[in-house]
Backbone as JSON Lines, residues from 0, in Angstrom:
{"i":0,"aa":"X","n":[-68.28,-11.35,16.2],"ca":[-68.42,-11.34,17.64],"c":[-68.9,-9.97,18.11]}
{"i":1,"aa":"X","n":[-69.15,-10.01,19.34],"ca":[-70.3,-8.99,19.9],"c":[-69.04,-7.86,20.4]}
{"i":2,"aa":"X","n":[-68.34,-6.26,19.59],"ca":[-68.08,-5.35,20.12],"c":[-68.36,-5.18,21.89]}
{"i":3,"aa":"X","n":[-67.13,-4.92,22.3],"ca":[-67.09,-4.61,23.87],"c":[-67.68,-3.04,23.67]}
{"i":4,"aa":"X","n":[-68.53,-2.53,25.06],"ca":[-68.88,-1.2,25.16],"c":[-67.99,-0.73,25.4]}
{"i":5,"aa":"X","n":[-67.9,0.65,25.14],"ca":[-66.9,1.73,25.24],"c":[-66.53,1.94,26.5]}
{"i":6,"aa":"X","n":[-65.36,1.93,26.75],"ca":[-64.49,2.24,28.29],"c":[-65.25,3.53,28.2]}
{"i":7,"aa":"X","n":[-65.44,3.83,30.25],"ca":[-65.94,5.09,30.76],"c":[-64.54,5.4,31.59]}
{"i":8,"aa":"X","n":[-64.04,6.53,31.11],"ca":[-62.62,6.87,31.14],"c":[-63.07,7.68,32.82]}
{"i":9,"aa":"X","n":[-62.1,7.57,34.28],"ca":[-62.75,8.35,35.16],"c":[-61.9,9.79,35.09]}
{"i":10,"aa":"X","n":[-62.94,10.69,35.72],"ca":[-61.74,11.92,36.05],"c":[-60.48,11.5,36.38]}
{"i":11,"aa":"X","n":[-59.94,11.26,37.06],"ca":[-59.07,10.95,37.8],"c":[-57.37,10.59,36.56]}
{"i":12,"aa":"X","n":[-58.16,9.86,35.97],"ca":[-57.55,8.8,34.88],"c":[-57.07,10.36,33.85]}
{"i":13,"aa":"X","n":[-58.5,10.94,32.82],"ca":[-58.28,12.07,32.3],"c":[-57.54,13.15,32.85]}
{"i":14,"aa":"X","n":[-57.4,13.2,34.01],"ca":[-56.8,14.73,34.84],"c":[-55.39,13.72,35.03]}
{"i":15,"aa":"X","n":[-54.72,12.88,35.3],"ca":[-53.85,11.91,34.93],"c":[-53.34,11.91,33.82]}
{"i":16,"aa":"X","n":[-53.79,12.01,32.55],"ca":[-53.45,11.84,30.93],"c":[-52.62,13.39,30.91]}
{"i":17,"aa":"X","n":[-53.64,14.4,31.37],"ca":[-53.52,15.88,30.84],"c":[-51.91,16.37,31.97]}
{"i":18,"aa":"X","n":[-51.77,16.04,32.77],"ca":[-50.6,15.92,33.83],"c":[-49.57,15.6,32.63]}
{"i":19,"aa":"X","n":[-49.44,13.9,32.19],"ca":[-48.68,13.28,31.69],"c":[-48.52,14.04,30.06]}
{"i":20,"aa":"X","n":[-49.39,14.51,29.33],"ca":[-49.27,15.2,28.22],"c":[-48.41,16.66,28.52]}
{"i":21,"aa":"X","n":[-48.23,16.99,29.75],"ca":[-47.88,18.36,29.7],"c":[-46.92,18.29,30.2]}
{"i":22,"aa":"X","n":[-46.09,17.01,30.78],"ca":[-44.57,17.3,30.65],"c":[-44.19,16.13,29.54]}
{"i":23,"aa":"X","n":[-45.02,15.51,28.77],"ca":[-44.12,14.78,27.89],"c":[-44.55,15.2,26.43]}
{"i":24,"aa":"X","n":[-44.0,15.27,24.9],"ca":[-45.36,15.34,23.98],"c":[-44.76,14.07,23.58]}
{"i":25,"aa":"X","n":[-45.81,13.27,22.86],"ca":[-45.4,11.56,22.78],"c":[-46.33,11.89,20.83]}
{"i":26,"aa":"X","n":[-46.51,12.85,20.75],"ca":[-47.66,12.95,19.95],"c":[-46.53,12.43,18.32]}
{"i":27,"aa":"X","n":[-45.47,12.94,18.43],"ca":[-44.73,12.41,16.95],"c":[-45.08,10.51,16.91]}
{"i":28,"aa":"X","n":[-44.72,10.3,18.07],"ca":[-45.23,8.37,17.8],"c":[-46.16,7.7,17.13]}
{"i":29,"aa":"X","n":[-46.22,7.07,16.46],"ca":[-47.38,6.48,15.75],"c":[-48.69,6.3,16.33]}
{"i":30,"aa":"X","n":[-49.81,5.67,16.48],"ca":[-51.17,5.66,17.27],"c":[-50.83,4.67,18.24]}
{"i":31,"aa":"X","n":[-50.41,3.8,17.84],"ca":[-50.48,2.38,18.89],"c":[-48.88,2.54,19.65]}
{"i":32,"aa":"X","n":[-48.26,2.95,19.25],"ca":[-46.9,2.78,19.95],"c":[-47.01,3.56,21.02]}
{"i":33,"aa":"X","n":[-48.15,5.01,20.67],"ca":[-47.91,6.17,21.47],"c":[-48.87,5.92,22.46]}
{"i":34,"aa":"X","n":[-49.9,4.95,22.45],"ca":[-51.55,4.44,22.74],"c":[-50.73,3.72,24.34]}
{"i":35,"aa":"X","n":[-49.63,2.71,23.55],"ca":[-48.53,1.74,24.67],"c":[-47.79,2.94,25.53]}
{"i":36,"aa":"X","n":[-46.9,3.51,25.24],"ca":[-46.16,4.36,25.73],"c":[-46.93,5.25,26.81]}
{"i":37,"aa":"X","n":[-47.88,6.02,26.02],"ca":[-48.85,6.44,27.49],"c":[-49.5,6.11,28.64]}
{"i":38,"aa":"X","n":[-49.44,4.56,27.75],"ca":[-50.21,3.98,29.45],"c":[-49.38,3.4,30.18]}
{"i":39,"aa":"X","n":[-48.1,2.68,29.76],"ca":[-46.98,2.57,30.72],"c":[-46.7,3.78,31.35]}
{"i":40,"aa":"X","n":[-46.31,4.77,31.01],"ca":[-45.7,5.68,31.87],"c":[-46.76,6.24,32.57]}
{"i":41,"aa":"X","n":[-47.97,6.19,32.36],"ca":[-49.16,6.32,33.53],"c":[-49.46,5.48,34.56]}
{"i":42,"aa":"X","n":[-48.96,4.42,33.99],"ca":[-49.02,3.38,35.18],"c":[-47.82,3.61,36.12]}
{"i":43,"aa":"X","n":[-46.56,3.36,35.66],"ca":[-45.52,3.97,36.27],"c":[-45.05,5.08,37.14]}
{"i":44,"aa":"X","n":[-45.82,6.29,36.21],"ca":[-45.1,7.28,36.59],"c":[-43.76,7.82,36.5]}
{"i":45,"aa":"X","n":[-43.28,6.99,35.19],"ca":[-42.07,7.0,35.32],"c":[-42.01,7.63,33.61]}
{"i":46,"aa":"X","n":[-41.34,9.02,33.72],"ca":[-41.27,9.17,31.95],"c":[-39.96,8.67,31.21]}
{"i":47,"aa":"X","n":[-39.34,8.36,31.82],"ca":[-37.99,7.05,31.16],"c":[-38.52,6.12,30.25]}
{"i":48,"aa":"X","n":[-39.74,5.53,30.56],"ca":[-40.59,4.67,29.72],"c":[-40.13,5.07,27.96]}
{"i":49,"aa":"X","n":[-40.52,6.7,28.27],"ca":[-40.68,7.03,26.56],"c":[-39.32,6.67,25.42]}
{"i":50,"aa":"X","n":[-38.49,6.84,26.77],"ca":[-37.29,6.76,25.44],"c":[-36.81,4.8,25.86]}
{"i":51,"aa":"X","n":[-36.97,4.31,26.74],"ca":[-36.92,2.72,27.1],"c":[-37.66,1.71,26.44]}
{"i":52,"aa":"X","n":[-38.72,1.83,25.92],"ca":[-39.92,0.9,25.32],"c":[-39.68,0.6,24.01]}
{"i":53,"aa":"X","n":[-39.62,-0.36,23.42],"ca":[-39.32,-0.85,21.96],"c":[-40.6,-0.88,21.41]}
{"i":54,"aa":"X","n":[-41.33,-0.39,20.76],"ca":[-42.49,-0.85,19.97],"c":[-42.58,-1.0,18.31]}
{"i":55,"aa":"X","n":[-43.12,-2.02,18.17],"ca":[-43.29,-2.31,16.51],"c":[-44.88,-2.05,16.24]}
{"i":56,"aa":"X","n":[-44.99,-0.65,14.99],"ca":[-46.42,-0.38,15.17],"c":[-46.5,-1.42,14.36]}
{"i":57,"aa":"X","n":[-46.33,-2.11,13.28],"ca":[-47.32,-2.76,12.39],"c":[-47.3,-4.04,13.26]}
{"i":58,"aa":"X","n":[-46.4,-4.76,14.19],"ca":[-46.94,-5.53,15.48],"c":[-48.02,-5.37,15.75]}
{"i":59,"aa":"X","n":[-47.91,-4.02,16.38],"ca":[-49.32,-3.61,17.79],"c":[-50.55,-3.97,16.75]}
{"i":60,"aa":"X","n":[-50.65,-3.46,15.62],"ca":[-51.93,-3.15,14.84],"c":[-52.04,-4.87,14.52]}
{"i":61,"aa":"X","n":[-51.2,-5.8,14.21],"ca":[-51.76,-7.12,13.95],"c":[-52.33,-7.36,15.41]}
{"i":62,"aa":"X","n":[-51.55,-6.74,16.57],"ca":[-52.05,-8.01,17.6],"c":[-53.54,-6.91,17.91]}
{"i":63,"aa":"X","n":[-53.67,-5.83,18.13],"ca":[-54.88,-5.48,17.74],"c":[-55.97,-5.96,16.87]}
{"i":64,"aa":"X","n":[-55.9,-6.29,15.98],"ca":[-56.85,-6.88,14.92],"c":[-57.12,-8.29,15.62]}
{"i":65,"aa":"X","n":[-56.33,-8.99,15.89],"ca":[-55.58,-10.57,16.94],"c":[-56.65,-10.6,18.17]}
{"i":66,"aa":"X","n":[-56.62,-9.27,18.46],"ca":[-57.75,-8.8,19.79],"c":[-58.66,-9.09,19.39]}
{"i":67,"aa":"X","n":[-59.25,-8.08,17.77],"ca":[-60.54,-7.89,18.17],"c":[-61.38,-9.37,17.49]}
{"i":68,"aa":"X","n":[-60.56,-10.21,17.0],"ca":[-61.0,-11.68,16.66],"c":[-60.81,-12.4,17.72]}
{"i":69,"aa":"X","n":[-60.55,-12.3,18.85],"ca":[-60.94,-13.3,20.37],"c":[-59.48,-13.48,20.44]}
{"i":70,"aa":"X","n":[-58.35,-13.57,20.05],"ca":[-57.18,-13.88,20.5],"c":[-57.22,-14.2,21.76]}
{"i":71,"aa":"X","n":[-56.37,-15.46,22.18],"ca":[-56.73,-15.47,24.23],"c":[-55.44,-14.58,24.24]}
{"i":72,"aa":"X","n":[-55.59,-14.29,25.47],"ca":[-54.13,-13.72,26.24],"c":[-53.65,-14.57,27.55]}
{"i":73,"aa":"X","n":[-52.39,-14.67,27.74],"ca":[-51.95,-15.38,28.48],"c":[-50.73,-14.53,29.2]}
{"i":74,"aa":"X","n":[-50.96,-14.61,30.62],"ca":[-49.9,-13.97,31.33],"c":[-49.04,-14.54,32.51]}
{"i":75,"aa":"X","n":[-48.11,-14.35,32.66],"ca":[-47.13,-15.35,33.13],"c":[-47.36,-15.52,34.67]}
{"i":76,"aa":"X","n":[-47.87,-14.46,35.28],"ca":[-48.32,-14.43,36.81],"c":[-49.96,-13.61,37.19]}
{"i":77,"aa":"X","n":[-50.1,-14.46,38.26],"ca":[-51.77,-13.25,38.54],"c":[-51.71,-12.15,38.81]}
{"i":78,"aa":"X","n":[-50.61,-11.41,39.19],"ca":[-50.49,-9.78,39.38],"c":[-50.44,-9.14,37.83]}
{"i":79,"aa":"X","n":[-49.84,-9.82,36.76],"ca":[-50.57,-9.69,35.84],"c":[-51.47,-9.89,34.85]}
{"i":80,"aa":"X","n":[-52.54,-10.69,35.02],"ca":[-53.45,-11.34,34.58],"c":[-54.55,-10.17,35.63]}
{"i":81,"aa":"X","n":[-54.31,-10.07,36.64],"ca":[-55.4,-9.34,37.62],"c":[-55.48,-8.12,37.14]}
{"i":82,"aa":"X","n":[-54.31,-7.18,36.45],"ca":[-54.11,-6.0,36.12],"c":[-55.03,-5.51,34.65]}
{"i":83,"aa":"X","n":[-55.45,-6.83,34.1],"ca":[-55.94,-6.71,32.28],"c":[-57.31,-6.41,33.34]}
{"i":84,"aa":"X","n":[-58.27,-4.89,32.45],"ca":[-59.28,-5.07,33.25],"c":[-60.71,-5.48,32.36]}
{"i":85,"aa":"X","n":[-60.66,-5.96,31.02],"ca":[-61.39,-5.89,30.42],"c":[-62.21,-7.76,29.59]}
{"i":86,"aa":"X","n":[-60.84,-8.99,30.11],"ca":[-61.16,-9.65,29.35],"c":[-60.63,-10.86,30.23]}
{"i":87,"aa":"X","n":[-61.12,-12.02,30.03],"ca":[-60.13,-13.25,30.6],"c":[-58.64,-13.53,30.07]}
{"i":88,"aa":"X","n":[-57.92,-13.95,30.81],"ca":[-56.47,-14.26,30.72],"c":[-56.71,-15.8,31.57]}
{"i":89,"aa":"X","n":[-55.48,-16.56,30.67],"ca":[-55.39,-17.51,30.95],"c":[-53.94,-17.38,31.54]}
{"i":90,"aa":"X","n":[-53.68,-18.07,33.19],"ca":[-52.4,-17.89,33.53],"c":[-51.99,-19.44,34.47]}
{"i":91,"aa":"X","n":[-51.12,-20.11,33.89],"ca":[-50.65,-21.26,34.36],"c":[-50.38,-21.45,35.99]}
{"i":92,"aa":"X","n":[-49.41,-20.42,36.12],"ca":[-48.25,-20.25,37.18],"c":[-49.06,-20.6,38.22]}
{"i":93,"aa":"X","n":[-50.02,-20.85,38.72],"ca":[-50.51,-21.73,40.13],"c":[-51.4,-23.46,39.54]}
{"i":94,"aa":"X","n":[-51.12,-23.56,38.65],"ca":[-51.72,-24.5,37.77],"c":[-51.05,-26.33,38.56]}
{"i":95,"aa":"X","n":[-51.67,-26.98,38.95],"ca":[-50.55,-27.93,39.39],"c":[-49.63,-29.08,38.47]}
{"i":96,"aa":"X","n":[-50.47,-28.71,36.85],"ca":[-49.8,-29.44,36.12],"c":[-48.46,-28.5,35.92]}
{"i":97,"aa":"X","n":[-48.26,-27.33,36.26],"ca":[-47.02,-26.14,35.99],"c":[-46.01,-27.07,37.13]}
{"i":98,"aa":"X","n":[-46.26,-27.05,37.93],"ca":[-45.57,-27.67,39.44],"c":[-45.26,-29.12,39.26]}
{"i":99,"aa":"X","n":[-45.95,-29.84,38.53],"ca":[-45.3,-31.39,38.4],"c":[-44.6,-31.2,37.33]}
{"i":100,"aa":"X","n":[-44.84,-30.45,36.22],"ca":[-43.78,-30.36,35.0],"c":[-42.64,-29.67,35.26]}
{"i":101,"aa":"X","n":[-42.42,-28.37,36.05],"ca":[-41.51,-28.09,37.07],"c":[-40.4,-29.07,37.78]}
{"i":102,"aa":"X","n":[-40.9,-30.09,38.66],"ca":[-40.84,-31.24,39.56],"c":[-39.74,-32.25,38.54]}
{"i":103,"aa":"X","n":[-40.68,-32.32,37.61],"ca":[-40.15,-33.83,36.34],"c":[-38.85,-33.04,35.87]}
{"i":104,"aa":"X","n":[-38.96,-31.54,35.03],"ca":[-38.1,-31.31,33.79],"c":[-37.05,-30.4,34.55]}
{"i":105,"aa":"X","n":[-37.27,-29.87,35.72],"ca":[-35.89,-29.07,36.86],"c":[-36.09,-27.64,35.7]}
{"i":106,"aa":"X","n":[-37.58,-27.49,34.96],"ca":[-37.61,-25.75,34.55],"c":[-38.08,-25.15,35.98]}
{"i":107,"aa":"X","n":[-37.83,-24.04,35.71],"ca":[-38.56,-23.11,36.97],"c":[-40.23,-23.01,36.89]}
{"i":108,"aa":"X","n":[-40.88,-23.08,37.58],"ca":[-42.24,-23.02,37.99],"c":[-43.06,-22.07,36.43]}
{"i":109,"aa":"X","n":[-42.35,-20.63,36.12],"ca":[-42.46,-20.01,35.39],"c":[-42.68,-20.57,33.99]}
{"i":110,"aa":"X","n":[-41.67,-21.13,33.68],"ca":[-41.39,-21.71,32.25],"c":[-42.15,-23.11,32.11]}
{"i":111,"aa":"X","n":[-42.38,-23.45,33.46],"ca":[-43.36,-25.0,32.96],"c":[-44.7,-24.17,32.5]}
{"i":112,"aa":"X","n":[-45.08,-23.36,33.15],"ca":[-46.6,-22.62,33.2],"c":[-46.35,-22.15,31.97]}
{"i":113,"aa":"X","n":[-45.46,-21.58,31.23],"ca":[-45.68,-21.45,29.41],"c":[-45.76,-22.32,29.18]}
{"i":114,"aa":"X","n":[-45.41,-23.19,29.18],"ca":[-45.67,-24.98,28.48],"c":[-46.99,-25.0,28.84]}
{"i":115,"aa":"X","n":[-47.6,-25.04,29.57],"ca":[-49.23,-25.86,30.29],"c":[-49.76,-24.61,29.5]}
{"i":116,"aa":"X","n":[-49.81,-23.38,29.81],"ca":[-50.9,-22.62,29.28],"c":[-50.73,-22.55,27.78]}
{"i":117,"aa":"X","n":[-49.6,-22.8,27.18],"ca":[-49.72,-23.29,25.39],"c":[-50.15,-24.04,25.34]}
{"i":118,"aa":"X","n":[-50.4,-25.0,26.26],"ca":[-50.77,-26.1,25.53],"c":[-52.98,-25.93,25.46]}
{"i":119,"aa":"X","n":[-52.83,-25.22,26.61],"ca":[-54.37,-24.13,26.74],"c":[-54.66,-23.56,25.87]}
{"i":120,"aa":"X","n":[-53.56,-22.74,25.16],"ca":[-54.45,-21.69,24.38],"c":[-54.05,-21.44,23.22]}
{"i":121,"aa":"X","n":[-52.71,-22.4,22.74],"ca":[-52.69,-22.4,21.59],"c":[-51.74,-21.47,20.52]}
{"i":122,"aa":"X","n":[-51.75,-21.16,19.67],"ca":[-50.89,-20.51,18.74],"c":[-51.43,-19.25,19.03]}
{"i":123,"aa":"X","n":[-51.35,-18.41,18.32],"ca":[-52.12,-17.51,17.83],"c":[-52.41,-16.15,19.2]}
{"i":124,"aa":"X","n":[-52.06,-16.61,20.59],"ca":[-52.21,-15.86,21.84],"c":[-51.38,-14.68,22.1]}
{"i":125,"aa":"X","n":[-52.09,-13.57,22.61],"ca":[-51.04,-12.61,23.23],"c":[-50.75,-12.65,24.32]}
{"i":126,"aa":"X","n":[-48.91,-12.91,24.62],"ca":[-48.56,-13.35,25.46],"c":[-47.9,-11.84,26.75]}
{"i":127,"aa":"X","n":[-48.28,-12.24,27.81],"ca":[-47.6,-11.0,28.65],"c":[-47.08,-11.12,29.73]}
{"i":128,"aa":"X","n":[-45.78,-11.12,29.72],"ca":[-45.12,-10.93,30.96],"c":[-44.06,-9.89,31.35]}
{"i":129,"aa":"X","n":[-44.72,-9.96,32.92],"ca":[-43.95,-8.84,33.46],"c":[-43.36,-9.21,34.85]}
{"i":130,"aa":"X","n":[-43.34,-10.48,34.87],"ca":[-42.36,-10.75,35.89],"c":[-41.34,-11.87,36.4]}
{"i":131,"aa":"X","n":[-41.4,-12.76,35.06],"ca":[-40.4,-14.03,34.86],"c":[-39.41,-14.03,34.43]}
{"i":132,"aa":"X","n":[-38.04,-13.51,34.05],"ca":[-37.42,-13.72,32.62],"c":[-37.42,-15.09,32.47]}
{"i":133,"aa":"X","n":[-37.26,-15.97,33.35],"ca":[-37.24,-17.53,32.39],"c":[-38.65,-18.12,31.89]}
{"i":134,"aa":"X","n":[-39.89,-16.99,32.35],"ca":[-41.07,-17.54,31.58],"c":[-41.18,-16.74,30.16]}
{"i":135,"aa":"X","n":[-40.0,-15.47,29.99],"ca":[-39.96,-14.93,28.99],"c":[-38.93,-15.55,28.1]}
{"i":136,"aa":"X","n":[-37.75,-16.56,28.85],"ca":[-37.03,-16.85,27.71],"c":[-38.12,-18.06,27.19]}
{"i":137,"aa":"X","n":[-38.86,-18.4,27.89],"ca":[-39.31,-19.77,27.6],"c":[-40.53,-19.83,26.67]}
{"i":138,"aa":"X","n":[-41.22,-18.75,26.46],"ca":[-42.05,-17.49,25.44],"c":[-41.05,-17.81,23.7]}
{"i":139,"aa":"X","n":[-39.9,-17.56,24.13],"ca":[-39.68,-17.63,22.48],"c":[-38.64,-18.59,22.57]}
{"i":140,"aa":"X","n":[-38.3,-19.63,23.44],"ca":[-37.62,-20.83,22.57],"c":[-38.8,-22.18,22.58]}
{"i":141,"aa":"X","n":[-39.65,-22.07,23.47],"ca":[-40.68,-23.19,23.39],"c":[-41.61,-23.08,21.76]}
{"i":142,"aa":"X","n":[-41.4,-21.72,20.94],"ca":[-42.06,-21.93,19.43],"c":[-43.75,-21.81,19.93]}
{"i":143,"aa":"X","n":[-44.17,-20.94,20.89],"ca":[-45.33,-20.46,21.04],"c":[-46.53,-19.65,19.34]}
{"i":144,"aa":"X","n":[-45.83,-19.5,18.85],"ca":[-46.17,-18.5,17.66],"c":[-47.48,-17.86,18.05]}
{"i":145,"aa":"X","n":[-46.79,-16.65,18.53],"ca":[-47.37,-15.46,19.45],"c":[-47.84,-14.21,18.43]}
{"i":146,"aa":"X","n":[-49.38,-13.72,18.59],"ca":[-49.83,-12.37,18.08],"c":[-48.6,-11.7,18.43]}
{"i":147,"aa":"X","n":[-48.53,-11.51,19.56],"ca":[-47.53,-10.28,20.05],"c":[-46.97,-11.05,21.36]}
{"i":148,"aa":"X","n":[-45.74,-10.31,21.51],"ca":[-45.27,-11.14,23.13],"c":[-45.28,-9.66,23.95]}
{"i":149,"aa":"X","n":[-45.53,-9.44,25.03],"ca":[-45.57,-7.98,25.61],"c":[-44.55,-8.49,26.58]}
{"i":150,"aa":"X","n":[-42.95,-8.17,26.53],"ca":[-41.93,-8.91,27.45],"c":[-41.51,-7.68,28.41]}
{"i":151,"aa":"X","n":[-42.06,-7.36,29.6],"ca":[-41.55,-6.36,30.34],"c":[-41.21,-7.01,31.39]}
{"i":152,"aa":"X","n":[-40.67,-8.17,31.84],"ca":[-40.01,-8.63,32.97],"c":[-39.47,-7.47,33.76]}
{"i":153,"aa":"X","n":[-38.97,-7.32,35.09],"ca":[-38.92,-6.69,35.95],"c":[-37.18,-7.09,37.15]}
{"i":154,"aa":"X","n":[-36.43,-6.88,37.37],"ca":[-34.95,-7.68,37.96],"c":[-34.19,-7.64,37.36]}
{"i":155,"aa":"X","n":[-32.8,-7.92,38.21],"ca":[-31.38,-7.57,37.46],"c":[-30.57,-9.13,37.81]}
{"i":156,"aa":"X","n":[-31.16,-9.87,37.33],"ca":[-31.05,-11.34,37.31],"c":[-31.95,-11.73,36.07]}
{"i":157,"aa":"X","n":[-31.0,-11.37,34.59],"ca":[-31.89,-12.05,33.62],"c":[-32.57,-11.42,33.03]}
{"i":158,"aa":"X","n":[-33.42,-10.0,33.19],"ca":[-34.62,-9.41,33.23],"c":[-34.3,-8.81,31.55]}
{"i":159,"aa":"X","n":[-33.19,-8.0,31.94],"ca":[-32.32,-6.92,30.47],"c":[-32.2,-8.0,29.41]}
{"i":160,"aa":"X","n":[-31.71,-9.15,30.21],"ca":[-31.13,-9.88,28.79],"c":[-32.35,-10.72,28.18]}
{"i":161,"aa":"X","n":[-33.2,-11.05,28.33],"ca":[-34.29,-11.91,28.49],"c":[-35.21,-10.96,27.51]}
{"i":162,"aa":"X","n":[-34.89,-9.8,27.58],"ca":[-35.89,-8.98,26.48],"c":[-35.14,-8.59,25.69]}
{"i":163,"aa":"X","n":[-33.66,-8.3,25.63],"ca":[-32.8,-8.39,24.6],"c":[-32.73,-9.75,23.96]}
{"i":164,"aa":"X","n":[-33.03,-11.07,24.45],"ca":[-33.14,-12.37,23.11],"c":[-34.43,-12.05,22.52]}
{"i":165,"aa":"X","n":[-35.07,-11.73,23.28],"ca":[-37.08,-11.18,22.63],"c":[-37.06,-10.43,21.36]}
{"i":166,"aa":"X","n":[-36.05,-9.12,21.48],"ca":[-35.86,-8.33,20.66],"c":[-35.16,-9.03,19.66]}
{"i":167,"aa":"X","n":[-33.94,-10.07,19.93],"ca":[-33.26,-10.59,18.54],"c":[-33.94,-12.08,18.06]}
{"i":168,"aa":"X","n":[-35.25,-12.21,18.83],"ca":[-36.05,-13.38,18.15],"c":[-36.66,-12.94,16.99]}
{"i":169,"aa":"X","n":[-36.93,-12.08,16.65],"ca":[-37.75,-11.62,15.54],"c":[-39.33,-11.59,15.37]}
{"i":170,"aa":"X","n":[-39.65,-12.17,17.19],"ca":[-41.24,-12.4,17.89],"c":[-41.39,-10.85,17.76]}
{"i":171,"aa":"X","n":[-43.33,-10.7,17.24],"ca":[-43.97,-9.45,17.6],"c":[-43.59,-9.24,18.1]}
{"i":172,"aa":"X","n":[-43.36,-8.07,19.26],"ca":[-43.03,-8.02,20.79],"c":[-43.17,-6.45,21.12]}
{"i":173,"aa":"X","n":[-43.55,-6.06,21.95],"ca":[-42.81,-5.24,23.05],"c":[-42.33,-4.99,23.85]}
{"i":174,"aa":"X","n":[-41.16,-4.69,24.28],"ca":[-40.28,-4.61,25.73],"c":[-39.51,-3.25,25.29]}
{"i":175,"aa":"X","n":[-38.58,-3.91,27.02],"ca":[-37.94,-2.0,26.74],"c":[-36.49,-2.91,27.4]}
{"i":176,"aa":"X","n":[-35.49,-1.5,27.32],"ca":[-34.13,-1.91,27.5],"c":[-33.62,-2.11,28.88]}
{"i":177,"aa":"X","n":[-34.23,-1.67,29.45],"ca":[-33.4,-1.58,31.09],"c":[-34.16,-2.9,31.77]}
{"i":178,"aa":"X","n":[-33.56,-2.89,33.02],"ca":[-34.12,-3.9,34.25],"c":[-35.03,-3.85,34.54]}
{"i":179,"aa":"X","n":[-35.6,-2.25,34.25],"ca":[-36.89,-2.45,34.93],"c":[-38.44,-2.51,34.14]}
{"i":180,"aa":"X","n":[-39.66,-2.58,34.77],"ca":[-40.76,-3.24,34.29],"c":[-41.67,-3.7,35.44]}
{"i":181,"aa":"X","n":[-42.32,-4.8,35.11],"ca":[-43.22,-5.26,36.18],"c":[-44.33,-5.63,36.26]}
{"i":182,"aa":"X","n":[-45.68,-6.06,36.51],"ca":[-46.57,-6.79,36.32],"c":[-47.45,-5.61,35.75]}
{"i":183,"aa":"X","n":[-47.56,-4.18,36.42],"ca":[-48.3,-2.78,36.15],"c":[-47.98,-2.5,35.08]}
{"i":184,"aa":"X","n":[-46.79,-2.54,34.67],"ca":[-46.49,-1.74,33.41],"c":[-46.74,-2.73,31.97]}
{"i":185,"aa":"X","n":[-46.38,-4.12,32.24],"ca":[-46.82,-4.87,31.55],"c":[-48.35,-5.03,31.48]}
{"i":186,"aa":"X","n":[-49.27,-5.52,32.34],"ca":[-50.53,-4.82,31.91],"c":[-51.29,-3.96,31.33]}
{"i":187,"aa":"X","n":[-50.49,-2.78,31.75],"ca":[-50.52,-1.4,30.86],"c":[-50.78,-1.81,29.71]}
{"i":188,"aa":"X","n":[-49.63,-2.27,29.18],"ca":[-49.1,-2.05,27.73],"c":[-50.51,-2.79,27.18]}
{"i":189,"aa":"X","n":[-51.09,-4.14,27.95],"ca":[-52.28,-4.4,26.89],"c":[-53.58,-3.96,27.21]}
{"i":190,"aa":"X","n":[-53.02,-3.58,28.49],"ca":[-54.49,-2.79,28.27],"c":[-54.55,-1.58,26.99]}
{"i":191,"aa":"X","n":[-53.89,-1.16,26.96],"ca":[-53.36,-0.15,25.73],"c":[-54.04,-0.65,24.57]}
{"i":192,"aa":"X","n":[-53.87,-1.57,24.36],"ca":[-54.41,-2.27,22.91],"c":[-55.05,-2.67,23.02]}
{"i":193,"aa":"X","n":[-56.07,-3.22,24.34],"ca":[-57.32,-3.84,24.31],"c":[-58.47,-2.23,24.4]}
{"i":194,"aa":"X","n":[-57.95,-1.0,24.47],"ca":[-58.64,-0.23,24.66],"c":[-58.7,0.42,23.41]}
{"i":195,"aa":"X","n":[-57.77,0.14,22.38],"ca":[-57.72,0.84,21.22],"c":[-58.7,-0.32,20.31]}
{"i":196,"aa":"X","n":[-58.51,-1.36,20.67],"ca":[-59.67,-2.31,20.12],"c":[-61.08,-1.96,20.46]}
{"i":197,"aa":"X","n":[-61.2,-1.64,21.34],"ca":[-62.59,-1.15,21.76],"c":[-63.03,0.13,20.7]}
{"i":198,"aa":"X","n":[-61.76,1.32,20.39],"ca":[-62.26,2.27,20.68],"c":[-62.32,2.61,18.6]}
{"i":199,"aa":"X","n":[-61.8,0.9,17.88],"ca":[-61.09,1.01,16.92],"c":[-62.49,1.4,15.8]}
């Protein structure tokens, strides 16, 4: 398949990096963990990220490779699907087959839309959410068999624990420990790896 052109990084972004490098050094982290870690907490602004974020490098590097063979990606809402800036995402959650399967099975809107968009895109997808926990519990008991799951849900209803079953599923994954997260920071994280695919 046809290599994406090289991201044109703006000032703004670089004078941003060099800020974030000079009160944090992230540089002991592996390439991809540290690739994730920087762009959450750039998105954020928040340097809690560094010591909060779970990453598995030999994960990141399969779902990288996962990337650069077309892997779809699928994200649980359009604030994050809108946030990936480089590639299509497939996202259920306004889908009306999500809303009648919703309707029929009494799941939440969230968790039908993992059902409908698996059934879209299949095995093999990187999955990202950053603002469901029941579209994240529903990520690893529905048997998606996910490149990577990027689980940064966002709330203190579900959110902590919902990436703590993520973490004891034994799914690729990245998430972090606390409540918080969100559609930005979850984007982040793949944009992170869709940029290291580019740049691989």
């Amino acid at each position: 398949m046809n290599r994406p052109a090289r991201r044109a990084v703006h000032p703004i972004e670089r004078e941003s990096y060099e800020i974030l490098r000079s009160r944090i050094d992230l540089t002991a982290l592996p390439p991809y963990t540290r690739a994730v870690t920087e762009r959450v907490v750039h998105a954020s602004a928040d340097l809690d990220y560094a010591a909060d974020l779970v990453c598995d490098e030999e994960a990141l590097a399969r779902a990288v490779r996962a990337l650069r063979e077309g892997a779809p990606m699928v994200a649980d809402v359009a604030m994050v699907a809108a946030g990936i800036t480089s590639r299509a995402v497939t996202c259920a959650i306004a889908d009306p087959r999500a809303a009648a399967l919703a309707k029929e099975t009494g799941l939440t809107r969230s968790a039908a839309a993992v059902r409908v968009a698996y059934g879209d895109a299949g095995p093999g997808a990187v999955w990202v959410v950053g603002c469901a926990p029941t579209a994240l519990f529903e990520v690893i008991e529905y048997g998606v068999a996910p490149a990577l799951v990027i689980g940064l849900p966002v709330g203190f209803v579900g959110a902590a624990e919902s990436k703590a079953a993520l973490r004891a599923s034994g799914l690729p994954a990245v998430s972090n420990i606390s409540e918080k997260g969100g559609s930005a920071v979850a984007a982040a994280a793949l944009n992170a790896l869709l940029y290291a695919e580019e740049d691989a």
